[in-house]
N, C-alpha and C positions, 0 to 999 in steps of 0.2 A: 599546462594549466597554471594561471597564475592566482597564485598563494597567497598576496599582497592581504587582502581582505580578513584570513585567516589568521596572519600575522599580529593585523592589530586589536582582535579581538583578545588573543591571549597576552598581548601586552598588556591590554588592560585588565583582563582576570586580574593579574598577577596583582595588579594596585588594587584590586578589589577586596577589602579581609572578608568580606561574606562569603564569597567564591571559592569553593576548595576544590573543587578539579573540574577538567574540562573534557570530555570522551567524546570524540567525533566517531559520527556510524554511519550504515548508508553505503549508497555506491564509493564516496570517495573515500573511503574505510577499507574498502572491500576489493575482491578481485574483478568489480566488476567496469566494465567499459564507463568512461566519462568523458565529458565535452562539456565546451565552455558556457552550459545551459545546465550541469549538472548541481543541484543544489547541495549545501553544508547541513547535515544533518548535526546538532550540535546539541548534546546532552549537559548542562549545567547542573553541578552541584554545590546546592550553597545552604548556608545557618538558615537564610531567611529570605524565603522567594519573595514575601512581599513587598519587600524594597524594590525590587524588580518590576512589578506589578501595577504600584501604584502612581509609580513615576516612568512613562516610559522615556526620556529624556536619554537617557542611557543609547538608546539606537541610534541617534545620531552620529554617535563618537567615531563611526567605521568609514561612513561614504555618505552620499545622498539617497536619503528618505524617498522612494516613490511614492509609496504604499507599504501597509502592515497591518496586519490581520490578530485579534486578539482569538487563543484556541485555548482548549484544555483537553485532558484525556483523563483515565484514570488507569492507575495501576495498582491494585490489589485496594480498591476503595480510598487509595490514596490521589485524592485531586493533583496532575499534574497541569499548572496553569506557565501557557507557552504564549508566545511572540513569533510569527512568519512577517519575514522582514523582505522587502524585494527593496535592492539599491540599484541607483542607476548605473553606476558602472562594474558592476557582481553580480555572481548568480544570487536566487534567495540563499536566504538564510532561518533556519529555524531556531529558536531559544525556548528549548521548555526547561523549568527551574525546578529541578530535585530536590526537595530536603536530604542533605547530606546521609542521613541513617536509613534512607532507602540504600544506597550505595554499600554502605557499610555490613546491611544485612546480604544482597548482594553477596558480598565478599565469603563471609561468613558461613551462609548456608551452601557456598558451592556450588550452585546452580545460574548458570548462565542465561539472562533472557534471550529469547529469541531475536531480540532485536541487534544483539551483538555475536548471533552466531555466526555468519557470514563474513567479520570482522567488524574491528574497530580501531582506533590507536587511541593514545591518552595524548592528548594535548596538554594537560599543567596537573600537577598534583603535589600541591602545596605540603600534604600532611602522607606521604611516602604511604598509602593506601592500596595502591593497585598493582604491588608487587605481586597481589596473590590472589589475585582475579581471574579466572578459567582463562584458559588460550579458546580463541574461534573456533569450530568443528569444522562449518561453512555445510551446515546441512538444514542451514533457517527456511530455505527456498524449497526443502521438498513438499512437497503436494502428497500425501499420503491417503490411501484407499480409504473411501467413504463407508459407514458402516450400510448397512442394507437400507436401514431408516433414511439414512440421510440421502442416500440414492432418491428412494420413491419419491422424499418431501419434495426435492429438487422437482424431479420430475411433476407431481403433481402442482406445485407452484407456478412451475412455469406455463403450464396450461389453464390454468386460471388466470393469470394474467395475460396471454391470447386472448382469451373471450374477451377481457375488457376492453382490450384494445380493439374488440372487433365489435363489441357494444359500442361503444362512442363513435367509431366511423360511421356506423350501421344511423348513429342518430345525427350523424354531423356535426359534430364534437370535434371538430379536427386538433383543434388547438391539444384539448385535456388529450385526447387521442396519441398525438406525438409523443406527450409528459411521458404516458404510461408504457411509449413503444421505447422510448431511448430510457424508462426509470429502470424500478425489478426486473423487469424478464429478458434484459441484457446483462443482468450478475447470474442469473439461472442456467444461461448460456453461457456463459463466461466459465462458471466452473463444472459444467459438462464437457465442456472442450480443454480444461485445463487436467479434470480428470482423467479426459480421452488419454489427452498427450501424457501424461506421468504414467499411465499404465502399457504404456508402449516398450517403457523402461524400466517397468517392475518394482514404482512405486518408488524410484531412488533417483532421482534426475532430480539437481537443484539450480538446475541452470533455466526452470520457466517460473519465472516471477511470479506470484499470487495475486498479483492486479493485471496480471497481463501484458503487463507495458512491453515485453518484447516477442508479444505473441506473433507477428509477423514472420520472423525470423525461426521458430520453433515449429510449427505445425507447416503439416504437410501440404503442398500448393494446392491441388485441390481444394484443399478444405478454406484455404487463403483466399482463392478464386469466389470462394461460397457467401465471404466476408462483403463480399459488393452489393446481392441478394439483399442483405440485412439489414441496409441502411436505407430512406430515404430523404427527401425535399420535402417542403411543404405543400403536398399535395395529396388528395383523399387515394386516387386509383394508386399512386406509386407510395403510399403508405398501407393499402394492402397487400403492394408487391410483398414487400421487407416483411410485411408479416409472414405472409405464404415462404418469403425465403426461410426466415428465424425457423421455421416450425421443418421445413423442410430439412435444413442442418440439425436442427434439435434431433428429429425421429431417427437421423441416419446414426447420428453420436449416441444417443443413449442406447438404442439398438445393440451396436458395436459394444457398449459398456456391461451392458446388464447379461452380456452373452459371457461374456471375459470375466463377470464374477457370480455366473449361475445364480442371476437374482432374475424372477419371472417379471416380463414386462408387463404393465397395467394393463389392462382390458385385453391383453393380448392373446 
Protein backbone atom coordinates (compact mmCIF):
# COMPACT_ATOMS: atom_id res chain seq x y z
CA UNK A 1 0.00 0.00 0.00
CA UNK A 2 1.43 3.11 -1.00
CA UNK A 3 1.67 5.66 1.95
CA UNK A 4 2.85 8.57 -0.31
CA UNK A 5 -0.56 10.52 0.18
CA UNK A 6 -0.35 9.89 3.86
CA UNK A 7 2.83 11.38 4.13
CA UNK A 8 2.13 14.58 2.87
CA UNK A 9 -0.74 15.15 4.80
CA UNK A 10 1.17 14.94 8.13
CA UNK A 11 3.88 16.98 6.70
CA UNK A 12 1.60 19.50 6.46
CA UNK A 13 -0.26 19.05 9.90
CA UNK A 14 2.97 19.75 11.27
CA UNK A 15 3.22 23.43 9.45
CA UNK A 16 -0.31 23.82 10.57
CA UNK A 17 -0.29 25.62 14.46
CA UNK A 18 -4.13 24.81 14.59
CA UNK A 19 -3.65 21.16 14.20
CA UNK A 20 -2.46 19.28 17.30
CA UNK A 21 -2.75 15.69 16.45
CA UNK A 22 -3.56 13.46 13.76
CA UNK A 23 -5.21 9.76 14.71
CA UNK A 24 -5.86 7.48 11.78
CA UNK A 25 -8.75 4.66 12.42
CA UNK A 26 -10.51 2.42 10.15
CA UNK A 27 -9.38 -0.59 8.30
CA UNK A 28 -5.88 0.92 7.77
CA UNK A 29 -5.62 1.36 11.62
CA UNK A 30 -6.75 -2.04 12.22
CA UNK A 31 -6.11 -5.67 11.68
CA UNK A 32 -8.28 -5.66 9.15
CA UNK A 33 -7.57 -6.79 5.35
CA UNK A 34 -6.89 -3.47 2.89
CA UNK A 35 -6.27 -2.98 -0.80
CA UNK A 36 -5.41 -0.19 -2.92
CA UNK A 37 -9.29 1.00 -2.85
CA UNK A 38 -9.20 1.01 1.08
CA UNK A 39 -9.81 4.55 2.28
CA UNK A 40 -7.79 6.98 5.20
CA UNK A 41 -10.07 7.30 7.79
CA UNK A 42 -8.39 10.38 9.34
CA UNK A 43 -9.45 12.07 12.68
CA UNK A 44 -8.13 15.82 12.95
CA UNK A 45 -7.63 17.58 16.00
CA UNK A 46 -7.40 21.10 16.01
CA UNK A 47 -7.99 24.94 18.05
CA UNK A 48 -10.26 25.82 15.44
CA UNK A 49 -12.11 23.63 12.78
CA UNK A 50 -13.38 26.67 11.17
CA UNK A 51 -10.53 27.58 9.45
CA UNK A 52 -10.76 24.39 7.93
CA UNK A 53 -14.27 24.72 6.97
CA UNK A 54 -14.54 27.77 5.53
CA UNK A 55 -11.81 27.67 3.17
CA UNK A 56 -11.54 24.42 1.70
CA UNK A 57 -8.38 25.41 -0.41
CA UNK A 58 -6.40 23.37 1.93
CA UNK A 59 -7.42 19.89 -0.17
CA UNK A 60 -5.58 20.48 -2.76
CA UNK A 61 -2.25 20.54 -1.09
CA UNK A 62 -2.18 16.31 -1.35
CA UNK A 63 -3.09 15.21 -5.11
CA UNK A 64 -5.81 16.06 -7.46
CA UNK A 65 -9.22 17.11 -6.47
CA UNK A 66 -11.93 14.80 -8.26
CA UNK A 67 -14.56 15.42 -6.00
CA UNK A 68 -15.42 16.24 -2.20
CA UNK A 69 -18.26 15.88 -0.26
CA UNK A 70 -19.01 18.38 2.50
CA UNK A 71 -20.49 15.98 5.91
CA UNK A 72 -20.90 16.44 9.60
CA UNK A 73 -21.84 13.92 12.36
CA UNK A 74 -22.19 14.59 15.83
CA UNK A 75 -20.60 13.23 18.89
CA UNK A 76 -22.10 13.92 22.31
CA UNK A 77 -24.01 17.00 20.65
CA UNK A 78 -20.85 18.09 19.69
CA UNK A 79 -21.17 19.05 15.68
CA UNK A 80 -18.40 17.30 14.12
CA UNK A 81 -17.95 19.11 10.45
CA UNK A 82 -15.84 16.76 7.98
CA UNK A 83 -14.37 16.83 4.21
CA UNK A 84 -14.61 13.29 2.03
CA UNK A 85 -12.05 13.90 -0.39
CA UNK A 86 -11.68 11.33 -3.48
CA UNK A 87 -8.06 12.27 -5.33
CA UNK A 88 -7.23 11.07 -8.52
CA UNK A 89 -4.30 9.02 -7.86
CA UNK A 90 -5.50 7.90 -3.91
CA UNK A 91 -7.93 6.19 -2.31
CA UNK A 92 -10.46 8.73 -0.49
CA UNK A 93 -9.79 10.46 2.24
CA UNK A 94 -11.83 11.51 5.11
CA UNK A 95 -11.18 15.00 7.31
CA UNK A 96 -13.52 15.45 10.09
CA UNK A 97 -12.15 18.42 12.51
CA UNK A 98 -12.27 17.74 16.31
CA UNK A 99 -11.92 20.49 18.67
CA UNK A 100 -8.88 19.66 20.46
CA UNK A 101 -10.93 19.23 24.21
CA UNK A 102 -12.90 16.53 22.83
CA UNK A 103 -9.56 14.57 22.47
CA UNK A 104 -8.54 15.73 25.81
CA UNK A 105 -11.58 14.57 27.52
CA UNK A 106 -11.20 11.50 25.58
CA UNK A 107 -7.92 11.08 27.48
CA UNK A 108 -9.16 11.90 30.76
CA UNK A 109 -12.31 10.13 31.25
CA UNK A 110 -10.61 6.74 30.15
CA UNK A 111 -13.06 5.56 28.02
CA UNK A 112 -12.30 4.59 24.44
CA UNK A 113 -14.69 5.35 21.56
CA UNK A 114 -15.79 2.78 19.80
CA UNK A 115 -14.51 3.99 16.72
CA UNK A 116 -10.82 3.39 18.01
CA UNK A 117 -11.50 0.10 19.41
CA UNK A 118 -10.49 -2.07 16.69
CA UNK A 119 -7.34 0.21 16.47
CA UNK A 120 -5.78 3.27 15.52
CA UNK A 121 -2.24 4.81 15.38
CA UNK A 122 -1.28 8.45 16.02
CA UNK A 123 0.07 9.97 13.12
CA UNK A 124 1.40 13.66 14.80
CA UNK A 125 0.98 14.75 18.25
CA UNK A 126 2.37 18.07 18.55
CA UNK A 127 1.58 18.60 22.39
CA UNK A 128 2.81 14.65 23.80
CA UNK A 129 -1.14 13.87 24.59
CA UNK A 130 -1.74 10.42 23.56
CA UNK A 131 0.62 8.80 25.76
CA UNK A 132 -2.17 7.91 27.93
CA UNK A 133 -4.99 7.13 25.57
CA UNK A 134 -6.63 3.48 26.12
CA UNK A 135 -4.77 0.69 24.02
CA UNK A 136 -7.41 -0.99 21.28
CA UNK A 137 -9.49 -3.91 22.78
CA UNK A 138 -10.49 -4.77 18.88
CA UNK A 139 -14.13 -5.81 20.31
CA UNK A 140 -15.81 -2.50 18.19
CA UNK A 141 -17.18 -5.10 15.56
CA UNK A 142 -19.08 -7.27 18.06
CA UNK A 143 -22.66 -7.52 17.19
CA UNK A 144 -24.18 -8.05 20.60
CA UNK A 145 -27.82 -9.81 21.38
CA UNK A 146 -30.77 -7.80 20.75
CA UNK A 147 -33.01 -7.06 23.77
CA UNK A 148 -36.52 -8.83 23.13
CA UNK A 149 -37.95 -5.35 22.02
CA UNK A 150 -35.52 -4.67 19.69
CA UNK A 151 -36.03 -8.31 18.22
CA UNK A 152 -40.03 -7.94 17.60
CA UNK A 153 -39.40 -4.06 16.36
CA UNK A 154 -37.10 -5.49 13.84
CA UNK A 155 -39.38 -7.92 12.97
CA UNK A 156 -42.45 -6.03 12.85
CA UNK A 157 -40.72 -3.21 10.81
CA UNK A 158 -39.75 -5.25 8.32
CA UNK A 159 -43.04 -6.48 7.58
CA UNK A 160 -44.46 -3.33 7.12
CA UNK A 161 -42.24 -2.41 4.84
CA UNK A 162 -43.23 -5.63 2.66
CA UNK A 163 -46.59 -4.41 2.38
CA UNK A 164 -45.50 -1.27 0.89
CA UNK A 165 -43.55 -2.53 -1.30
CA UNK A 166 -46.23 -4.82 -2.30
CA UNK A 167 -48.70 -1.63 -2.26
CA UNK A 168 -46.88 0.18 -4.92
CA UNK A 169 -46.23 -2.72 -7.27
CA UNK A 170 -49.97 -3.86 -6.68
CA UNK A 171 -50.49 0.17 -8.06
CA UNK A 172 -47.61 0.28 -10.56
CA UNK A 173 -45.47 2.39 -8.75
CA UNK A 174 -42.54 0.60 -9.81
CA UNK A 175 -40.18 3.31 -9.59
CA UNK A 176 -41.19 4.40 -5.71
CA UNK A 177 -41.73 0.40 -5.52
CA UNK A 178 -37.69 -0.30 -6.15
CA UNK A 179 -36.85 2.96 -3.54
CA UNK A 180 -38.79 1.13 -0.82
CA UNK A 181 -37.46 -2.61 -1.94
CA UNK A 182 -33.48 -1.54 -2.01
CA UNK A 183 -34.32 1.52 1.16
CA UNK A 184 -35.47 0.15 5.05
CA UNK A 185 -36.31 -3.34 4.64
CA UNK A 186 -32.75 -4.20 3.32
CA UNK A 187 -31.27 -2.73 6.97
CA UNK A 188 -34.14 -4.98 8.68
CA UNK A 189 -32.52 -7.82 6.98
CA UNK A 190 -29.30 -6.84 7.28
CA UNK A 191 -29.36 -6.90 10.92
CA UNK A 192 -31.35 -10.17 11.18
CA UNK A 193 -28.74 -11.82 9.38
CA UNK A 194 -26.01 -10.11 11.26
CA UNK A 195 -27.77 -11.25 14.37
CA UNK A 196 -28.16 -14.74 12.89
CA UNK A 197 -24.41 -14.84 12.29
CA UNK A 198 -23.11 -13.33 15.89
CA UNK A 199 -25.21 -15.74 17.68
CA UNK A 200 -23.67 -18.66 15.99
CA UNK A 201 -20.62 -17.44 18.12
CA UNK A 202 -22.25 -16.47 21.33
CA UNK A 203 -22.49 -13.04 20.71
CA UNK A 204 -18.55 -12.55 20.57
CA UNK A 205 -17.28 -12.73 16.91
CA UNK A 206 -15.90 -9.30 15.88
CA UNK A 207 -14.73 -10.29 12.76
CA UNK A 208 -18.74 -9.48 10.85
CA UNK A 209 -18.74 -5.95 10.26
CA UNK A 210 -21.88 -3.80 11.25
CA UNK A 211 -22.56 -2.62 7.78
CA UNK A 212 -21.95 -5.87 6.30
CA UNK A 213 -19.44 -5.04 4.05
CA UNK A 214 -17.78 -8.48 4.34
CA UNK A 215 -20.96 -10.37 4.66
CA UNK A 216 -20.19 -12.61 1.86
CA UNK A 217 -17.45 -14.10 3.36
CA UNK A 218 -19.11 -14.65 6.88
CA UNK A 219 -22.41 -16.40 6.40
CA UNK A 220 -23.15 -19.60 5.45
CA UNK A 221 -23.40 -20.44 1.63
CA UNK A 222 -26.70 -21.29 1.69
CA UNK A 223 -27.85 -18.39 3.15
CA UNK A 224 -25.19 -16.45 0.40
CA UNK A 225 -27.07 -18.60 -2.31
CA UNK A 226 -30.41 -16.89 -0.67
CA UNK A 227 -28.68 -13.25 -1.43
CA UNK A 228 -29.48 -13.61 -5.41
CA UNK A 229 -33.58 -14.19 -4.30
CA UNK A 230 -33.15 -10.64 -2.93
CA UNK A 231 -32.20 -8.41 -5.42
CA UNK A 232 -33.83 -7.42 -8.48
CA UNK A 233 -33.84 -5.32 -12.18
CA UNK A 234 -36.21 -2.99 -13.15
CA UNK A 235 -39.00 -4.88 -13.51
CA UNK A 236 -42.54 -5.31 -11.89
CA UNK A 237 -42.85 -9.66 -11.92
CA UNK A 238 -38.95 -9.84 -10.89
CA UNK A 239 -39.38 -7.25 -8.27
CA UNK A 240 -41.97 -9.49 -6.62
CA UNK A 241 -39.56 -12.31 -7.02
CA UNK A 242 -36.96 -10.45 -4.44
CA UNK A 243 -39.75 -9.50 -2.45
CA UNK A 244 -41.01 -13.23 -1.95
CA UNK A 245 -37.23 -14.01 -1.69
CA UNK A 246 -36.41 -11.05 1.31
CA UNK A 247 -39.44 -12.45 3.23
CA UNK A 248 -38.50 -15.95 2.35
CA UNK A 249 -34.76 -15.46 4.03
CA UNK A 250 -36.35 -13.11 6.70
CA UNK A 251 -39.00 -15.92 8.08
CA UNK A 252 -36.23 -18.61 7.92
CA UNK A 253 -33.58 -16.17 10.14
CA UNK A 254 -35.83 -14.81 12.59
CA UNK A 255 -37.44 -18.26 13.13
CA UNK A 256 -33.92 -19.56 13.77
CA UNK A 257 -33.26 -16.37 16.09
CA UNK A 258 -36.32 -16.15 18.27
CA UNK A 259 -35.93 -20.02 19.03
CA UNK A 260 -32.18 -19.45 20.21
CA UNK A 261 -33.47 -16.61 22.62
CA UNK A 262 -36.99 -18.03 23.74
CA UNK A 263 -38.64 -14.83 22.42
CA UNK A 264 -42.28 -16.05 21.01
CA UNK A 265 -42.71 -15.41 17.34
CA UNK A 266 -45.42 -12.83 16.22
CA UNK A 267 -48.73 -14.34 15.24
CA UNK A 268 -47.03 -17.43 15.58
Amino acid sequence: MNHSILNKIINWAENESEIRTLILEGSQASNSQTDELSDYDLNVFVVNPDKYISDNSWINNFDQVLVYQKEKFFYKNIEILTRLVLYKNNPRVDFPFWPINVLNEIIENRILPEYYRNGYKVLLDKDKITNNIMLPNYDGFIITQPTEDELLTTIYNFWFEAYSVAKYLKRDRLWFAKILENGPIKGFMLRIILWNESSKYDWNNNKIHSQGKNLETQVDIDIKESFKKCFSKYDKSDTWDSLFGMIELFKRLTYELTMKMNVKYPND
